[in-house]
PyMOL CGO cylinders between C-alpha atoms (Angstrom):
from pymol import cmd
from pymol.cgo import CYLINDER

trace = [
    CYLINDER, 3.14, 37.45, -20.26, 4.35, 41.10, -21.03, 0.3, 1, 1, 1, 1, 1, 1,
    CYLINDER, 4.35, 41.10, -21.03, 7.80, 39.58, -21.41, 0.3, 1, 1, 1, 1, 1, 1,
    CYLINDER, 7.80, 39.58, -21.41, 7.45, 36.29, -23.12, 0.3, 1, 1, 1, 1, 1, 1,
    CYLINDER, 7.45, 36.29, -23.12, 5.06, 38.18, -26.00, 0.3, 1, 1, 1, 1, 1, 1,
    CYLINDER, 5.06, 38.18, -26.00, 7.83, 40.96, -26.41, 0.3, 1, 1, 1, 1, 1, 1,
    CYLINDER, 7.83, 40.96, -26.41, 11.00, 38.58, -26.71, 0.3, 1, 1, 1, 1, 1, 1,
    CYLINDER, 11.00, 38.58, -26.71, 9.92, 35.23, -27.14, 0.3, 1, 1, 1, 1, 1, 1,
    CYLINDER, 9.92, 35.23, -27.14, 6.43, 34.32, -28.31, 0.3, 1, 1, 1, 1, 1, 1,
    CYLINDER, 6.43, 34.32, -28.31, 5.80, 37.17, -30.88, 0.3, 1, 1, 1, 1, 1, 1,
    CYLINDER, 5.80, 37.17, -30.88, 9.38, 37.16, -32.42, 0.3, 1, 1, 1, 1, 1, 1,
    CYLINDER, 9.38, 37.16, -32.42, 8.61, 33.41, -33.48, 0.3, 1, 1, 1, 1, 1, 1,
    CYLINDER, 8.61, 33.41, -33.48, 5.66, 34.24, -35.14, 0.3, 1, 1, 1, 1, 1, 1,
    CYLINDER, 5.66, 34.24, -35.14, 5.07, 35.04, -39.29, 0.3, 1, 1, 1, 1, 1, 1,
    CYLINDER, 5.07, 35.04, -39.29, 3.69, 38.71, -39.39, 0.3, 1, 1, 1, 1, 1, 1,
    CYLINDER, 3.69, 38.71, -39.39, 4.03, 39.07, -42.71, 0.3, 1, 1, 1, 1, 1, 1,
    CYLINDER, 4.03, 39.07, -42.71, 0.60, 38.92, -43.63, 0.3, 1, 1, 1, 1, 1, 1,
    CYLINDER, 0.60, 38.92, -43.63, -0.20, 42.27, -41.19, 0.3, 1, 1, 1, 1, 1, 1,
    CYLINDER, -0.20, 42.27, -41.19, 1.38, 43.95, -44.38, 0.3, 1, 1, 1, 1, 1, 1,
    CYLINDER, 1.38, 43.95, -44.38, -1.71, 43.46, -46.55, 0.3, 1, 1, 1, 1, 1, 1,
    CYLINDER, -1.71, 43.46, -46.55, -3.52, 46.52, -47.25, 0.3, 1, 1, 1, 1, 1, 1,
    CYLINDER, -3.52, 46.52, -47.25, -6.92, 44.68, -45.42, 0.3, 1, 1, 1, 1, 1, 1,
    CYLINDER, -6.92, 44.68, -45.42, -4.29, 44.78, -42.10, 0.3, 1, 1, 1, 1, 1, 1,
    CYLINDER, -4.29, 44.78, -42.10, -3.56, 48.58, -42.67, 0.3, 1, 1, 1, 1, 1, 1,
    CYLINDER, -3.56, 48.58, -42.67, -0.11, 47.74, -44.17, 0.3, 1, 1, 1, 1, 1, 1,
    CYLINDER, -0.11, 47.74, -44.17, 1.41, 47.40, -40.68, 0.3, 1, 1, 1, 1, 1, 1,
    CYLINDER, 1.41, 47.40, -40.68, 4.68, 45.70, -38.93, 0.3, 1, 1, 1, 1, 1, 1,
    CYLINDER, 4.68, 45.70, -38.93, 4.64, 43.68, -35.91, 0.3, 1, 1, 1, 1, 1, 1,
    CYLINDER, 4.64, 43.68, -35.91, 6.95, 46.18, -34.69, 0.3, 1, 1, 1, 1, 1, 1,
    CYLINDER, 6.95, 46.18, -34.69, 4.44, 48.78, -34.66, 0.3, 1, 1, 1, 1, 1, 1,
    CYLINDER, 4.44, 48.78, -34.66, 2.41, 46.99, -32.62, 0.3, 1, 1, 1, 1, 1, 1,
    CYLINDER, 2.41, 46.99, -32.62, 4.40, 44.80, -30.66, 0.3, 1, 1, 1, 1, 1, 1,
    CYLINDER, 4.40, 44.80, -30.66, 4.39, 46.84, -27.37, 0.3, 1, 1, 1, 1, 1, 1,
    CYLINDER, 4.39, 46.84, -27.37, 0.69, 47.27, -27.60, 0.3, 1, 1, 1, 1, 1, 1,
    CYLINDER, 0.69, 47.27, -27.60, -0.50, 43.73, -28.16, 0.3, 1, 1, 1, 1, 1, 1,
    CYLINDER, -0.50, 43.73, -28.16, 1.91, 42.35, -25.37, 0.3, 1, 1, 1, 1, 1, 1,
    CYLINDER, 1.91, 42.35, -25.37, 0.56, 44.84, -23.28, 0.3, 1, 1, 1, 1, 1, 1,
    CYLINDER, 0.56, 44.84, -23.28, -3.21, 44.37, -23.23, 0.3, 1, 1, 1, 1, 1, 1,
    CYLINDER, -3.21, 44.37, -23.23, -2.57, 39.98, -23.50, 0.3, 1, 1, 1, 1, 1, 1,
    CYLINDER, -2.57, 39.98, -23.50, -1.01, 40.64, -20.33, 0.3, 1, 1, 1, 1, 1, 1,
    CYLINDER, -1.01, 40.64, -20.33, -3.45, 42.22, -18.88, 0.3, 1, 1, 1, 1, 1, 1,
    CYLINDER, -3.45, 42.22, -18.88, -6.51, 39.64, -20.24, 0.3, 1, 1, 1, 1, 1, 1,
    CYLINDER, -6.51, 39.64, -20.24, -4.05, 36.85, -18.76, 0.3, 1, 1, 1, 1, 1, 1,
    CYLINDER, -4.05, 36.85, -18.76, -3.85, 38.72, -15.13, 0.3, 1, 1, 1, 1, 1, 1,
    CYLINDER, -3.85, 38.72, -15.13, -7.58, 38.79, -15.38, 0.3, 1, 1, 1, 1, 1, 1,
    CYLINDER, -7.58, 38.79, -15.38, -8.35, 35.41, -16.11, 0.3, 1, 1, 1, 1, 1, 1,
    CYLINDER, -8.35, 35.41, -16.11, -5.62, 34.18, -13.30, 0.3, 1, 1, 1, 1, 1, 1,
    CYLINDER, -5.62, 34.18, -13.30, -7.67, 36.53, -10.91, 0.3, 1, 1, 1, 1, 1, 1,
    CYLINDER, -7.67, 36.53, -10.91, -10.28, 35.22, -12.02, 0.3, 1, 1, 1, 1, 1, 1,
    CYLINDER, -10.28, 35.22, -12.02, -9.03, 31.53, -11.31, 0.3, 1, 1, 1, 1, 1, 1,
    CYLINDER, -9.03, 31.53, -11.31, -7.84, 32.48, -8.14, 0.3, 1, 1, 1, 1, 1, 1,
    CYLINDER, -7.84, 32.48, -8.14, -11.38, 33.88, -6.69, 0.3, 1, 1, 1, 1, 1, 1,
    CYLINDER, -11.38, 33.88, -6.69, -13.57, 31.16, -8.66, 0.3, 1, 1, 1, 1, 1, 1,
    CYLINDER, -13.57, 31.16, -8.66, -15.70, 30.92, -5.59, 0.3, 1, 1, 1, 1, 1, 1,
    CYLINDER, -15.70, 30.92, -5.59, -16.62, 34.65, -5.17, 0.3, 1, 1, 1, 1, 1, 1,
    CYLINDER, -16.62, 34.65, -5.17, -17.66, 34.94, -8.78, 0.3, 1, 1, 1, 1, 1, 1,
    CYLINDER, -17.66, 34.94, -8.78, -20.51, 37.52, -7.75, 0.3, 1, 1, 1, 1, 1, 1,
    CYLINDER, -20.51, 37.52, -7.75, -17.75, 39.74, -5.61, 0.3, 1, 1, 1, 1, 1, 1,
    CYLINDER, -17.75, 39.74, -5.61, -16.05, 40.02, -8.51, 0.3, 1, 1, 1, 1, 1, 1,
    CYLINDER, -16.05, 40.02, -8.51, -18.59, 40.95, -11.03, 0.3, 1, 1, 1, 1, 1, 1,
    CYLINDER, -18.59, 40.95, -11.03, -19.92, 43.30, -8.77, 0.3, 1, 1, 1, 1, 1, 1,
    CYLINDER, -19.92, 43.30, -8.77, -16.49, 44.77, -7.93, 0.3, 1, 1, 1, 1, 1, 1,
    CYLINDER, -16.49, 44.77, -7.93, -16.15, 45.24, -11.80, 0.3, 1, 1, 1, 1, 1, 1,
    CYLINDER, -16.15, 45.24, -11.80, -19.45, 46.69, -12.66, 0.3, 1, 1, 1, 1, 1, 1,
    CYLINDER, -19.45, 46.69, -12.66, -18.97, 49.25, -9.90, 0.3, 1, 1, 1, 1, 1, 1,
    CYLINDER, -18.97, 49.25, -9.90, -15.66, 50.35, -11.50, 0.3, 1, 1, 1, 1, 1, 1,
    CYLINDER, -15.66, 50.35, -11.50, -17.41, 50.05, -14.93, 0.3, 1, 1, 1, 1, 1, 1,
    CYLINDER, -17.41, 50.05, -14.93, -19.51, 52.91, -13.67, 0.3, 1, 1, 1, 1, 1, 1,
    CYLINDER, -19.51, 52.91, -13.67, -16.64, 55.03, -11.48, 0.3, 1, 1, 1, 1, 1, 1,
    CYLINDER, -16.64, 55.03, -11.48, -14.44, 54.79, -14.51, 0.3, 1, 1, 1, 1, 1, 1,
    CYLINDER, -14.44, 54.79, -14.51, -17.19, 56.93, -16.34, 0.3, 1, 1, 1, 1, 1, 1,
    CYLINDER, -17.19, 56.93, -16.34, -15.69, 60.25, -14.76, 0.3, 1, 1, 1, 1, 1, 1,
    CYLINDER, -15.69, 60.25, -14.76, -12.43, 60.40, -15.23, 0.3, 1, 1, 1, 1, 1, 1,
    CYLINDER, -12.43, 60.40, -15.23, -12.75, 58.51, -19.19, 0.3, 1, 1, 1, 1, 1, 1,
    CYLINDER, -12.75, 58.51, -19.19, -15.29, 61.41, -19.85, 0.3, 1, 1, 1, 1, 1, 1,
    CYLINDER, -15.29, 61.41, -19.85, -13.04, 64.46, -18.36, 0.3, 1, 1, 1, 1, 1, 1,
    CYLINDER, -13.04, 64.46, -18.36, -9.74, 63.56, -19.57, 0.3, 1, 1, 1, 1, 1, 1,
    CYLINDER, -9.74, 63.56, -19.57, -11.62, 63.02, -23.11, 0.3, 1, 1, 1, 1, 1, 1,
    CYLINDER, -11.62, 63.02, -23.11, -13.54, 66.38, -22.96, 0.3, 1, 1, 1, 1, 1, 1,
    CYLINDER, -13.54, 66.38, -22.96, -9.84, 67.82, -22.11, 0.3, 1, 1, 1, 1, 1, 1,
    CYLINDER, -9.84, 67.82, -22.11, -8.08, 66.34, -25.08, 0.3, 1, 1, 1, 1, 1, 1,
    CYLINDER, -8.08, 66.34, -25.08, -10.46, 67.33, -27.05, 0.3, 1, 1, 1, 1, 1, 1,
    CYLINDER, -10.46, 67.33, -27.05, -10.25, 71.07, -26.24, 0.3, 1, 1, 1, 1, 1, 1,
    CYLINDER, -10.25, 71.07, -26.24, -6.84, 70.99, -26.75, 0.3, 1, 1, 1, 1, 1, 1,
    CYLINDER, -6.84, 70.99, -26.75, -7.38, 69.36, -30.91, 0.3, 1, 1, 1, 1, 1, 1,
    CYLINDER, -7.38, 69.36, -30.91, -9.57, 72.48, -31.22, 0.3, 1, 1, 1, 1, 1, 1,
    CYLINDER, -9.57, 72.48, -31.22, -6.91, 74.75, -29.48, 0.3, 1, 1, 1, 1, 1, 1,
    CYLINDER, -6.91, 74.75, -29.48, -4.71, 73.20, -31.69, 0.3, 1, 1, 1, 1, 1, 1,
    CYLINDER, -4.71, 73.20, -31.69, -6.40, 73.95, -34.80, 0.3, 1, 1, 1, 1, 1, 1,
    CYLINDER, -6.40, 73.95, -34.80, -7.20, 77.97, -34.05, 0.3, 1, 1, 1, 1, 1, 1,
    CYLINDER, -7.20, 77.97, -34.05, -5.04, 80.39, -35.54, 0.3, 1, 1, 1, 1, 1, 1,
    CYLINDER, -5.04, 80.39, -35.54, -3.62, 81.71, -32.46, 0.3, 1, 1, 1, 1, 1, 1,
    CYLINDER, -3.62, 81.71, -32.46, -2.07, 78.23, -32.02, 0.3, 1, 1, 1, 1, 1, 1,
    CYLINDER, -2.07, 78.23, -32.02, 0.12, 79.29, -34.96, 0.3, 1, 1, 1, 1, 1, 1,
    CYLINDER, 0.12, 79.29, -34.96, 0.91, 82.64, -33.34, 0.3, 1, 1, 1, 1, 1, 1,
    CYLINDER, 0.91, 82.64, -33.34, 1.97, 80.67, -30.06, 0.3, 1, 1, 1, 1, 1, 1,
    CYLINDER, 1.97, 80.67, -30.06, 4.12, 78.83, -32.53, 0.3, 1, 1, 1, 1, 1, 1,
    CYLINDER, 4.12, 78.83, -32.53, 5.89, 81.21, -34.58, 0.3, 1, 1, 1, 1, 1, 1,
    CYLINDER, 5.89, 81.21, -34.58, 6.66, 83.67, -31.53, 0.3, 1, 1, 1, 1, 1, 1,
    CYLINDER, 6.66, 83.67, -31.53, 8.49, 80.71, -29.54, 0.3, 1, 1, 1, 1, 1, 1,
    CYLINDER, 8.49, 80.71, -29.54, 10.29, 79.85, -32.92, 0.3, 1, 1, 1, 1, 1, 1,
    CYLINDER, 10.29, 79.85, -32.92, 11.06, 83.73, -32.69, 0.3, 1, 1, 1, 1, 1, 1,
    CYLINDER, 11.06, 83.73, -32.69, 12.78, 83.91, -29.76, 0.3, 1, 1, 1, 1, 1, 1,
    CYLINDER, 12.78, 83.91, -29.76, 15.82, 82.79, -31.49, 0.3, 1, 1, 1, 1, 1, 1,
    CYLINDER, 15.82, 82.79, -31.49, 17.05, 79.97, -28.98, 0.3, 1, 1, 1, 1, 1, 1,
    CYLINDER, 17.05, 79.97, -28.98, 18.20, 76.75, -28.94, 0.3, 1, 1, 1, 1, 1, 1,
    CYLINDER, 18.20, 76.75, -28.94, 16.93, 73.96, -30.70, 0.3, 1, 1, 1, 1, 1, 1,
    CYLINDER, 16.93, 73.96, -30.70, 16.35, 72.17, -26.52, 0.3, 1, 1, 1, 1, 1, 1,
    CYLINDER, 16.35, 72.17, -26.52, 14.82, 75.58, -25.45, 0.3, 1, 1, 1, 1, 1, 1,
    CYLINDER, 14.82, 75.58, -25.45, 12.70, 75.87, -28.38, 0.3, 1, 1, 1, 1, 1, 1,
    CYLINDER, 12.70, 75.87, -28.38, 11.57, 72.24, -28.25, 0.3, 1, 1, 1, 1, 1, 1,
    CYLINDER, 11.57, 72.24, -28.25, 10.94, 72.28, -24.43, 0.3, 1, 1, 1, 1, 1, 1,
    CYLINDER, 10.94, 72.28, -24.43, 8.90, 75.93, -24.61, 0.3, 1, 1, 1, 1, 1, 1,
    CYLINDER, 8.90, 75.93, -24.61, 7.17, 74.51, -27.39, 0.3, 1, 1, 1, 1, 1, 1,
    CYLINDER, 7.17, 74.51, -27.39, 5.96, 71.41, -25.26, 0.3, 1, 1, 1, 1, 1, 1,
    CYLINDER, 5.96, 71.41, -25.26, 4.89, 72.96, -22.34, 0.3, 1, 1, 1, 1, 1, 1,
    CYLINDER, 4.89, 72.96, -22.34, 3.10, 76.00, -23.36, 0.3, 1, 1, 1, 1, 1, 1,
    CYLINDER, 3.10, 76.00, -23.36, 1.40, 73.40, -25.75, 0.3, 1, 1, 1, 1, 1, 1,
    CYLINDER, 1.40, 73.40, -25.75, 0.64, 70.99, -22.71, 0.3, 1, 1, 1, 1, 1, 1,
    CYLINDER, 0.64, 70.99, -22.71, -0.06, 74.20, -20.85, 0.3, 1, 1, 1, 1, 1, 1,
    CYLINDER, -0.06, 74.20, -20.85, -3.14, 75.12, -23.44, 0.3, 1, 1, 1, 1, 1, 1,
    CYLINDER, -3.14, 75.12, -23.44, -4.42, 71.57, -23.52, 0.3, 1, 1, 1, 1, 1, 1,
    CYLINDER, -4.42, 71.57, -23.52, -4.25, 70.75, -19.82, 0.3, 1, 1, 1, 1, 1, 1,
    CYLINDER, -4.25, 70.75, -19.82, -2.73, 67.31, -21.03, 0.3, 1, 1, 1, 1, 1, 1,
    CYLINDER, -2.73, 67.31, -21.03, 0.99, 66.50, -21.09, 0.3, 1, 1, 1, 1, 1, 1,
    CYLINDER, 0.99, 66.50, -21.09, 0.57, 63.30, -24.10, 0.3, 1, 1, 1, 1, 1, 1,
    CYLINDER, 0.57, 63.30, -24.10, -1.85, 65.98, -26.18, 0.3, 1, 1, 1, 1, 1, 1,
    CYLINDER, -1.85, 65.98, -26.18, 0.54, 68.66, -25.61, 0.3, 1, 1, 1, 1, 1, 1,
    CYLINDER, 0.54, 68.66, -25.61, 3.32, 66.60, -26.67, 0.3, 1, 1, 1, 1, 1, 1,
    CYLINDER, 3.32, 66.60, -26.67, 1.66, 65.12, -29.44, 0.3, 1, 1, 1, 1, 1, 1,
    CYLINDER, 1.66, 65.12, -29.44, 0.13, 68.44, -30.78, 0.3, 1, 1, 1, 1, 1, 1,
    CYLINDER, 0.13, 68.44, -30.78, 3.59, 70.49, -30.47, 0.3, 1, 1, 1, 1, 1, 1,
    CYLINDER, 3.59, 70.49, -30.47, 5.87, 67.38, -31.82, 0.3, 1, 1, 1, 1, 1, 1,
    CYLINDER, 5.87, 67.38, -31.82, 3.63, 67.02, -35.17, 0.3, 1, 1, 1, 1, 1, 1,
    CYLINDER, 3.63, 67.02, -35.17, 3.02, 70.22, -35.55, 0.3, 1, 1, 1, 1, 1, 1,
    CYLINDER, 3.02, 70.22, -35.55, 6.52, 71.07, -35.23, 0.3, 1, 1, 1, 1, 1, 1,
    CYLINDER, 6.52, 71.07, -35.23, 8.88, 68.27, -34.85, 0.3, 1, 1, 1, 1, 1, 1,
    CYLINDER, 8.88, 68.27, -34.85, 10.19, 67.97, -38.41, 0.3, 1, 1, 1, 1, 1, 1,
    CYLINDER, 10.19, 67.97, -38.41, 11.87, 72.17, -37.99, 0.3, 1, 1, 1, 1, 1, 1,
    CYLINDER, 11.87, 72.17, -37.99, 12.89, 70.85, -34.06, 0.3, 1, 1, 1, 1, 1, 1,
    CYLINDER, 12.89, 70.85, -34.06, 14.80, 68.11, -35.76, 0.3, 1, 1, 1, 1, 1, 1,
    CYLINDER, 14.80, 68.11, -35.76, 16.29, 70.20, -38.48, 0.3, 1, 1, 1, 1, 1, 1,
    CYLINDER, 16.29, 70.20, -38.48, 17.55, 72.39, -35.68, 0.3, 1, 1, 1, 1, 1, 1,
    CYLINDER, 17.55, 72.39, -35.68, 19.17, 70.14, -33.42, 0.3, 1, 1, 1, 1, 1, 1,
    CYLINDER, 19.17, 70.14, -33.42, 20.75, 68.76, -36.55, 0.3, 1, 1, 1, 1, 1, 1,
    CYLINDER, 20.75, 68.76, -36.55, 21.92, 71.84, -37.42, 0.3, 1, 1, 1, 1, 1, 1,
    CYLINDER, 21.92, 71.84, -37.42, 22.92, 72.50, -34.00, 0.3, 1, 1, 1, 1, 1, 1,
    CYLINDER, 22.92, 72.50, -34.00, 24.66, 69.40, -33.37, 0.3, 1, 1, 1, 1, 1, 1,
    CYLINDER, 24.66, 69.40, -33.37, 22.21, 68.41, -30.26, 0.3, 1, 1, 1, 1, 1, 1,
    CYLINDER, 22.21, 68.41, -30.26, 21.76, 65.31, -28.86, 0.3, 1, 1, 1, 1, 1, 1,
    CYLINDER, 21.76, 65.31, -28.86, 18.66, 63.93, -29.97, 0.3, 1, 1, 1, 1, 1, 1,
    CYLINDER, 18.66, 63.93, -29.97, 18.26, 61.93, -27.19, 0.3, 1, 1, 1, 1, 1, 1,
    CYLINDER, 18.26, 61.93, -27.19, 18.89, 64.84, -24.58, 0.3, 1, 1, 1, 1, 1, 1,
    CYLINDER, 18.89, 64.84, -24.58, 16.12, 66.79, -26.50, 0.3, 1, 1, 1, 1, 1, 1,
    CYLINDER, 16.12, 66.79, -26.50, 13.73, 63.60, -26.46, 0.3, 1, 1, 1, 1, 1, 1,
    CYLINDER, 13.73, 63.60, -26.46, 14.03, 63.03, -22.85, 0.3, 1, 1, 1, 1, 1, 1,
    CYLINDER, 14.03, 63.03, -22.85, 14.01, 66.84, -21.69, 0.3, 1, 1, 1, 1, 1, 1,
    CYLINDER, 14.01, 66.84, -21.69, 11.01, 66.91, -24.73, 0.3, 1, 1, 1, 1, 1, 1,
    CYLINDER, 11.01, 66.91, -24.73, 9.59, 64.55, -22.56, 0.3, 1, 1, 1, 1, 1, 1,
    CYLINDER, 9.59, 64.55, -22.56, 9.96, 65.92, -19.24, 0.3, 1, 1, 1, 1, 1, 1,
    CYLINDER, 9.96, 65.92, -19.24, 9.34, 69.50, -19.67, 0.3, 1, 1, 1, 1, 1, 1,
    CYLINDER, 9.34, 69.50, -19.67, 5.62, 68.06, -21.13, 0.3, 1, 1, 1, 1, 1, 1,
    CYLINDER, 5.62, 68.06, -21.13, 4.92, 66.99, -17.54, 0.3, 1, 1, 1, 1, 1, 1,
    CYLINDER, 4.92, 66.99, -17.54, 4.77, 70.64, -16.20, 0.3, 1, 1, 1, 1, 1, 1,
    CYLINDER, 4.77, 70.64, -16.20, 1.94, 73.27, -17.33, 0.3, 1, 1, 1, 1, 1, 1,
    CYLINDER, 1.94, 73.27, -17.33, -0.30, 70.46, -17.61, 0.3, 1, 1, 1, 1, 1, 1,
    CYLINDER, -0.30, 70.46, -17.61, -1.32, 70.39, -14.35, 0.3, 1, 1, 1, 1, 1, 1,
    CYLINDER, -1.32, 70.39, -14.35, -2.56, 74.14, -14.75, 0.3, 1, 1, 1, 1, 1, 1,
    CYLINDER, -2.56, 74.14, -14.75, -6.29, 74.70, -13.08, 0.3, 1, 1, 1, 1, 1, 1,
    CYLINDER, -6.29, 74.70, -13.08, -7.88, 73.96, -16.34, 0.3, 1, 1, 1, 1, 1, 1,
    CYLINDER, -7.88, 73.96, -16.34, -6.28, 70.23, -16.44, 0.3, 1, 1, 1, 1, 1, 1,
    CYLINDER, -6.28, 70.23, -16.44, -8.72, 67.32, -16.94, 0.3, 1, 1, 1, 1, 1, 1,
    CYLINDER, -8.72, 67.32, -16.94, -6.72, 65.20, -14.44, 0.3, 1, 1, 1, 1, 1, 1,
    CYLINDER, -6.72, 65.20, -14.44, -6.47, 67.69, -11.80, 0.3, 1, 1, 1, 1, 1, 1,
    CYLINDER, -6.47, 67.69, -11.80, -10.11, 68.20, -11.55, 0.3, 1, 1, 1, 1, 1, 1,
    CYLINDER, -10.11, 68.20, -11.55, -11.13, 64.41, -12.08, 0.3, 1, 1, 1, 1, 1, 1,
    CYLINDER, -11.13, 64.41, -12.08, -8.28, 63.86, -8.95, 0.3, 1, 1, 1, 1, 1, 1,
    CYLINDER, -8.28, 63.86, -8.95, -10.26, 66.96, -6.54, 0.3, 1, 1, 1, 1, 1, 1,
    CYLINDER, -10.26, 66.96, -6.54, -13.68, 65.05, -7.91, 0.3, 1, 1, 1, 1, 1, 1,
    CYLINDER, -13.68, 65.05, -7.91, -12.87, 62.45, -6.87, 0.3, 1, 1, 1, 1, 1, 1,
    CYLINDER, -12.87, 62.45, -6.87, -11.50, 63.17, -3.75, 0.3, 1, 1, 1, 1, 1, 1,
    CYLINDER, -11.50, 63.17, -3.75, -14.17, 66.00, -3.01, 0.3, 1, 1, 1, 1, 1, 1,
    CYLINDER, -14.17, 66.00, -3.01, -11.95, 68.47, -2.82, 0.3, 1, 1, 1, 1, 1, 1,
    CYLINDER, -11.95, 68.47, -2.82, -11.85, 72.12, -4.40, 0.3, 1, 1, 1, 1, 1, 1,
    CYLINDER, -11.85, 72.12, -4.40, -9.29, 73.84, -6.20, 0.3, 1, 1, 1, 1, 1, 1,
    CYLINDER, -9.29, 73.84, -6.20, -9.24, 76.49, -3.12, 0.3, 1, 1, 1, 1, 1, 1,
    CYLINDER, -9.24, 76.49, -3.12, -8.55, 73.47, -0.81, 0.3, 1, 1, 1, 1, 1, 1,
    CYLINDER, -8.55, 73.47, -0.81, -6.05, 71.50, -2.47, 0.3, 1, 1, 1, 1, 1, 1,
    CYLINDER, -6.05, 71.50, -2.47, -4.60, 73.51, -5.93, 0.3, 1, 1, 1, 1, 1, 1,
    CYLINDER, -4.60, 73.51, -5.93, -1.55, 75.09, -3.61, 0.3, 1, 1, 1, 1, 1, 1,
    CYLINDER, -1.55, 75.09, -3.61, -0.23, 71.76, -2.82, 0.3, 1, 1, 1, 1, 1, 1,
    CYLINDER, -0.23, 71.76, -2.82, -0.94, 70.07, -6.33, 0.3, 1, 1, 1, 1, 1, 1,
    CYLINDER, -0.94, 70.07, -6.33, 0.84, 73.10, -7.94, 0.3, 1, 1, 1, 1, 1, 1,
    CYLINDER, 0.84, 73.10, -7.94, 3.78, 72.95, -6.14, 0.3, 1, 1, 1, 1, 1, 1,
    CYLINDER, 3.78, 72.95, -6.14, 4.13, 69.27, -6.86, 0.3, 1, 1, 1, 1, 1, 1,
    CYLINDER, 4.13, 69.27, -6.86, 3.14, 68.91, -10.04, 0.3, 1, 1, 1, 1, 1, 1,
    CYLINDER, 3.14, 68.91, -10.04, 4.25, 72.17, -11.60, 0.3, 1, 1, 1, 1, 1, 1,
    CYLINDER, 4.25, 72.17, -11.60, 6.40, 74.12, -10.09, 0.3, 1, 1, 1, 1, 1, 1,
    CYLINDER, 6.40, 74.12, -10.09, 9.40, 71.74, -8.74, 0.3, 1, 1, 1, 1, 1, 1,
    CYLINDER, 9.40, 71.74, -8.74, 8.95, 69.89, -12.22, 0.3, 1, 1, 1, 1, 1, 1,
    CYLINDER, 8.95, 69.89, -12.22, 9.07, 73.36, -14.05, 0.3, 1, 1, 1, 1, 1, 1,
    CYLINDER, 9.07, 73.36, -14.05, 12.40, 74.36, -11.97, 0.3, 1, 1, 1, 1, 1, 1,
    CYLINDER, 12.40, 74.36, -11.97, 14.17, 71.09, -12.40, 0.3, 1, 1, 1, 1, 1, 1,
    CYLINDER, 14.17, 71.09, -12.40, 13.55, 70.92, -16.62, 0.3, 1, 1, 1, 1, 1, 1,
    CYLINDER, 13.55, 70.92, -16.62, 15.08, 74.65, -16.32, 0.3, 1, 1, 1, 1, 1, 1,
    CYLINDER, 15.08, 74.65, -16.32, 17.96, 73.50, -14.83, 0.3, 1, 1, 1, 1, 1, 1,
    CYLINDER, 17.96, 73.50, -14.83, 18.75, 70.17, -16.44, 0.3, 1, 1, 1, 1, 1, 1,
    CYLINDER, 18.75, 70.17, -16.44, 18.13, 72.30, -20.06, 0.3, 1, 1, 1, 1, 1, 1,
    CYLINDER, 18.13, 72.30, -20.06, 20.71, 74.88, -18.78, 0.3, 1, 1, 1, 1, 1, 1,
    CYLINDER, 20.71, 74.88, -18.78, 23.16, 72.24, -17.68, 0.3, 1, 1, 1, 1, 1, 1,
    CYLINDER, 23.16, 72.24, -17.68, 22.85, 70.05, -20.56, 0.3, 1, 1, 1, 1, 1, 1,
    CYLINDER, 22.85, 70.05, -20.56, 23.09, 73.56, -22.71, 0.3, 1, 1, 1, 1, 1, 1,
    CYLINDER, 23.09, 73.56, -22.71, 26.57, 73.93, -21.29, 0.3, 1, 1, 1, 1, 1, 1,
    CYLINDER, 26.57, 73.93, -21.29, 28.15, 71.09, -20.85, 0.3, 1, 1, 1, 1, 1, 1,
    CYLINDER, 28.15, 71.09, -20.85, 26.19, 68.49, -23.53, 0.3, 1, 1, 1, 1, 1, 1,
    CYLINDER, 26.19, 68.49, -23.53, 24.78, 65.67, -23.27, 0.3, 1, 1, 1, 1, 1, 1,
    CYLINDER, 24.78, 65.67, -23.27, 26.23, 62.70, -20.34, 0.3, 1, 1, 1, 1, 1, 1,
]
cmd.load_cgo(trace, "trace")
């Protein structure tokens, strides 16, 4: 379903209309990915659905208890998020900012360091990216223009280097995992740090210092 909406069903289809102010002024395009998405999903539903007709009260059951389980980790990750829009918003945010702009590196070092100390304050890779790339994407791109970087190096090392500090102690999805799995950050943090933080922290090091030498392949 994912595939026919993307390439076959929604391409066929008048959109125009979506650009009326009552639509928010919108493209198909902006929405394609979405919208294919989530029908594919209802249509996987209703064929499990089809498929188990006769253990309709399994199912709802199954579904009401993962209604209520999906409470925790909705509710962390949220709380997380929003800590880091308020971290976002102090003033010492902008200090963060202007000393890694001050270090005087690359545009890809800058960008990276700019990521993950973000994603590092907001315990969340996506805020951290989002935060750092509107707050400062428009000076990363003038830089790597300037520099004559590959923007799509710098996007997918960007990208990467998000998926580090965010699993500090203070992430939402590290403490929703040891929740969940009635664990402690005494028992478990060792191993989730080493997996999560420090081999991905090591390899964005040395894929930004090779791709800092020879360019981009």
């Amino acid at each position: 379903m994912n595939f026919a909406c993307t390439l076959l069903i929604f391409p066929a289809l008048d959109w125009s209309y979506l650009a009326d102010e009552k639509f928010g002024g919108i493209t198909i395009d902006q929405r394609l990915g979405r919208w294919a998405v989530l029908l594919g999903i209802i249509a996987a539903i209703l064929v499990l659905v089809a498929l188990n007709v006769r253990q309709l009260a399994t199912l709802w059951t199954g579904c009401v208890d993962g209604a209520k389980r999906s409470m925790l980790p909705i509710f962390s990750t949220a709380s997380e998020v929003g800590y880091g829009a308020v971290v976002a918003s102090v003033a010492a945010f902008a200090v963060v900012r202007d000393s890694v702009f001050g270090l005087g590196v690359s545009a890809l070092w800058t960008s990276v360091l700019s990521v993950s100390i973000t994603a590092g304050l907001t315990g969340s890779s996506s805020g951290g990216m989002t935060i750092a790339l509107n707050a400062l994407g428009d000076d990363l791109r003038t830089m790597a223009e300037q520099e004559g970087v590959s923007m799509e190096a710098m996007h997918r090392l960007t990208a990467m280097a998000a998926g580090g500090l965010d699993t500090l102690p203070h992430s939402g999805a590290v403490v929703t995992l040891l929740i969940v799995c009635g664990l402690t950050h005494r028992q478990s943090y060792k191993d989730l740090g080493v997996v999560t933080l420090v081999i991905p922290v090591f390899v964005v090091i040395a894929l930004v210092s090779l791709v800092s030498v020879v360019g981009s392949f």
